[in-house]
Steps between C-alpha positions, in 0.01 A plus 500: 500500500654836401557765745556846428603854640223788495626783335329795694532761220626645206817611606587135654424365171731673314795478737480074501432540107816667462676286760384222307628623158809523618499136627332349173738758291765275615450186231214609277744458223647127600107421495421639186785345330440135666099548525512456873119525648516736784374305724652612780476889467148459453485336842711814633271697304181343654686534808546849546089559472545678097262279411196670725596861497177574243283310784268777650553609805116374651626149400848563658713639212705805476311587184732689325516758223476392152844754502656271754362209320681648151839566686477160677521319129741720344736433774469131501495513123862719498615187718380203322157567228437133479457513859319792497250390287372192665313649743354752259158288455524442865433866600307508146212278618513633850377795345217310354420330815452862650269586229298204453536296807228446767625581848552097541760487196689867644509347838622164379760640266617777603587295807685243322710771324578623798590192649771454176275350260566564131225513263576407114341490157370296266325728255612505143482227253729358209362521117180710552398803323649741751614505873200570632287205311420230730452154433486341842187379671375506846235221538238291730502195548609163627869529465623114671630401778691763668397734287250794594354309666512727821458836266155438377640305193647819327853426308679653264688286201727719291830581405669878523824626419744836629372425836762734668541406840243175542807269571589654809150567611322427818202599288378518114270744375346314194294736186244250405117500324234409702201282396321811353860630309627780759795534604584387833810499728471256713824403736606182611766338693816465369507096596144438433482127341482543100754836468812456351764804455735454243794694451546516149576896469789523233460874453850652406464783770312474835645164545451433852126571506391156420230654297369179375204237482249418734260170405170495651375101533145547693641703745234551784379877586387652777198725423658723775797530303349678187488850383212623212791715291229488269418810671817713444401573090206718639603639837747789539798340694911573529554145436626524145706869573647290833596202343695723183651698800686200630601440137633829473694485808677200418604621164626799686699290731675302210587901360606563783740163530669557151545894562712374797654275350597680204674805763661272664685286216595804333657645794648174607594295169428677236801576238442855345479540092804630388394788320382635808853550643408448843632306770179351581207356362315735740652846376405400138234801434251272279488245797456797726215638298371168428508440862285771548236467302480148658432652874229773340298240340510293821421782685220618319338111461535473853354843578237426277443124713484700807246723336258252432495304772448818712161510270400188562537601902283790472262298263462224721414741815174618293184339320649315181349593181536435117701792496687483792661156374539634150708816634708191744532293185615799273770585796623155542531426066725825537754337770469139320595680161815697643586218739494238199688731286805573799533140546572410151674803398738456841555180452609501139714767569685362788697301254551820292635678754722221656644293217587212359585409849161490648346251211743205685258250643667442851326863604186385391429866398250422234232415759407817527413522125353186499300542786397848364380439179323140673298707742372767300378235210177440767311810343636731187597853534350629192150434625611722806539766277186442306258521821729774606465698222107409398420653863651822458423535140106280511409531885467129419565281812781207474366129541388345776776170619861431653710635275396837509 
C-alpha cells in the first residue's frame, strides 16, 4: 500500500519538485539511452505527495494553482520529460474527476492520490479515423467466472494503444462507448483479472514513458468507477485548456533542458570556428548572438506559460462559460505554440552552437531533440494558429476536446 507526504501548499510543491529534478537530472540520459523504466523515481515521486497537490483542499489537498501546477511540469520536464510526462494523465483525469465526479468518486480518489496512487490512461486507439474515434465497448452481461461478476456484470473487452503511464498505474482511466454509444471513462484497477499492459512503446523520443498497449479481456467494472465524459462536448469546463497546459509545460521544460545544455557545452567543450579568432567558443559573436536569441524565445514562451495558467486561475475562481473556456483555450494554444516552437528550435540548435563534438553518442545529447520533436507530435501547431487567428479575426470559438 503506498504512502505518501501531504504537500500543504504551493510553495512546498515547488521546492520538492525542484529538489526532485535535481535528483532525477542525475541519469535521465543513461535511461534514455538504455530505455530504463523509472520505476523507482516514480516511487520517490509518489513519495514526496506530487501526485495529490491538485487534490482540493475540502478533500485534504493543497489544491494548488494551475501556475504552480505549470511550473511543477516544466521543472520535472527540464530534469527528465519522459518522466515528466507520465503523470501528465494522472493530474489530467483528476481534473475530470473534479468536474464530473459524484462526491463518492472525489472522496475515493482524491484520497488514493493522496495516499501515492497514480492514475493512468488508456484512451486512444491504433488504426481509427482520428485520436479521438473510439472503438471500445463497455457492456452488460454475464462475463464468467471471475469476471464481473461482483460489478453488476459490466466489462470492457478492447484493445488501446499510447497509454502513457498505465504500466505503472495503481489505477487506469479507460475512454470507452457505453451500450447507447457515449463515451464513458470508466476506471479500473490496475490488477483487475483480464488487463494486460504491454510495453511495446518504440517511439524514438520519450523513451522511458512506456507509452504503450493496454488489452482489455472482460475486464469487470465498477459502476462507481465511471465518469459520463459524454458530458464535457456540451458543458463549459477547463478540462481541455488544463490538460494542453500540462503539455505546454513539459515542452517548456525540454526548452529549457537543451538551452542549458547548449550554454554549458559551449562554455565547457566547445572548440571556437576559426574565423572567429577567438580563444573561445564562447567569445565567438554569432554564438553570442545566437545564444541570445535562444534565452528571449525561452523567456517569452515561458512568460507566455505563466500567462495562461494565471487565466485559467482567475477563470476557475468564477462561473465557467462558453466564453470563458474559449478565452482559457485561446491563452493556452498561444504558450503550446511558442513552447513547441523553443523546444525544437533549442534543441536543433544546441548542436549548431556546440559542434561536431556534441553529435558523439556517449553524451546522449540528441535526447533532447528527440524527445522534443516526440512530445509535441500529440497535437499540431498549425491548428494552434488557425483557432488563434479565426478568434481574433471571426469571434469564432476553438473546438471543444484535449488538445486544445
Amino acid at each position: 500500500m503506498p504512502t505518501a507526504h501531504v504537500i500543504a501548499d504551493d510553495r512546498e510543491a515547488l521546492a520538492i519538485a525542484a529538489e526532485l529534478a535535481h535528483e532525477f537530472s542525475r541519469e535521465a540520459a543513461l535511461r534514455d539511452s538504455e530505455r530504463r523504466l523509472p520505476w523507482h523515481e516514480l516511487k520517490r515521486f509518489s513519495a514526496s505527495g506530487l501526485g495529490g497537490i491538485t487534490v482540493p483542499r475540502q478533500y485534504g489537498g493543497a489544491a494548488v494553482s494551475f501556475a504552480t501546477l505549470a511550473q511543477v511540469f516544466a521543472t520535472l520536464s527540464a530534469a527528465d520529460p519522459s518522466l515528466s510526462q507520465i503523470p501528465q494523465n494522472h493530474f489530467a483525469n483528476l481534473n475530470v474527476i473534479g468536474i464530473l465526479g459524484t462526491d463518492a468518486q472525489k472522496q475515493w480518489f482524491y484520497a488514493e492520490a493522496l495516499a501515492g496512487k497514480r492514475l493512468g490512461n488508456a484512451g486512444p486507439e491504433r488504426h481509427t479515423r482520428n485520436t479521438t474515434s473510439i472503438n471500445t465497448l463497455i457492456k452488460q452481461g454475464n462475463t464468467g467466472p471471475n469476471r464481473g461478476d461482483s460489478a453488476g456484470g459490466l466489462h470492457i473487452t478492447g484493445r488501446k494503444y499510447y497509454s502513457t503511464g498505465a504500466l505503472f498505474a495503481h489505477w487506469i482511466p479507460v475512454k470507452v462507448l457505453d451500450e447507447e454509444g457515449r463515451v464513458v471513462l470508466a476506471i479500473v484497477p490496475r490488477n483487475s483479472p483480464g488487463l494486460t499492459v504491454i510495453d511495446d512503446w518504440s517511439g524514438f523520443g520519450q523513451r522511458t514513458t512506456a507509452s504503450g498497449s493496454v488489452v482489455f479481456d472482460a475486464v469487470p467494472v465498477d459502476p462507481d468507477g465511471i465518469l459520463p465524459v459524454w458530458q464535457l462536448a456540451d458543458r463549459p469546463t477547463l478540462a481541455g485548456p488544463v490538460s494542453q497546459l500540462i503539455q505546454a509545460a513539459i515542452d517548456a521544460g525540454i526548452a529549457r533542458a537543451a538551452v542549458n545544455e547548449a550554454v554549458a557545452f559551449v562554455r565547457e567543450r566547445a572548440r571556437p570556428w576559426i574565423d572567429a579568432q577567438v580563444e573561445r567558443a564562447s567569445d565567438d559573436p554569432y554564438v553570442i548572438r545566437d545564444t541570445g536569441q535562444l534565452h528571449v524565445e525561452l523567456h517569452a514562451a515561458e512568460a507566455v506559460l505563466a500567462r495562461s495558467a494565471h487565466l485559467l486561475d482567475v477563470l476557475a475562481a468564477e462561473a465557467i462559460t462558453h466564453d470563458s473556456v474559449a478565452r482559457a483555450s485561446i491563452a493556452v494554444a498561444k504558450a503550446k505554440a511558442l513552447t513547441t516552437e523553443i523546444a525544437l528550435f533549442a534543441a536543433e540548435k544546441l548542436f549548431e552552437l556546440s559542434g561536431s563534438r556534441a553529435a558523439l553518442a556517449p553524451d546522449n545529447l540528441d535526447r533532447h531533440w528527440r524527445n522534443a520533436r516526440t512530445h509535441t507530435l500529440h497535437d499540431p501547431v498549425r491548428w494552434k494558429y488557425h483557432a488563434i487567428g479565426n478568434y481574433a479575426l471571426n469571434g469564432i470559438r476553438p473546438p471543444r476536446h484535449s488538445w486544445i
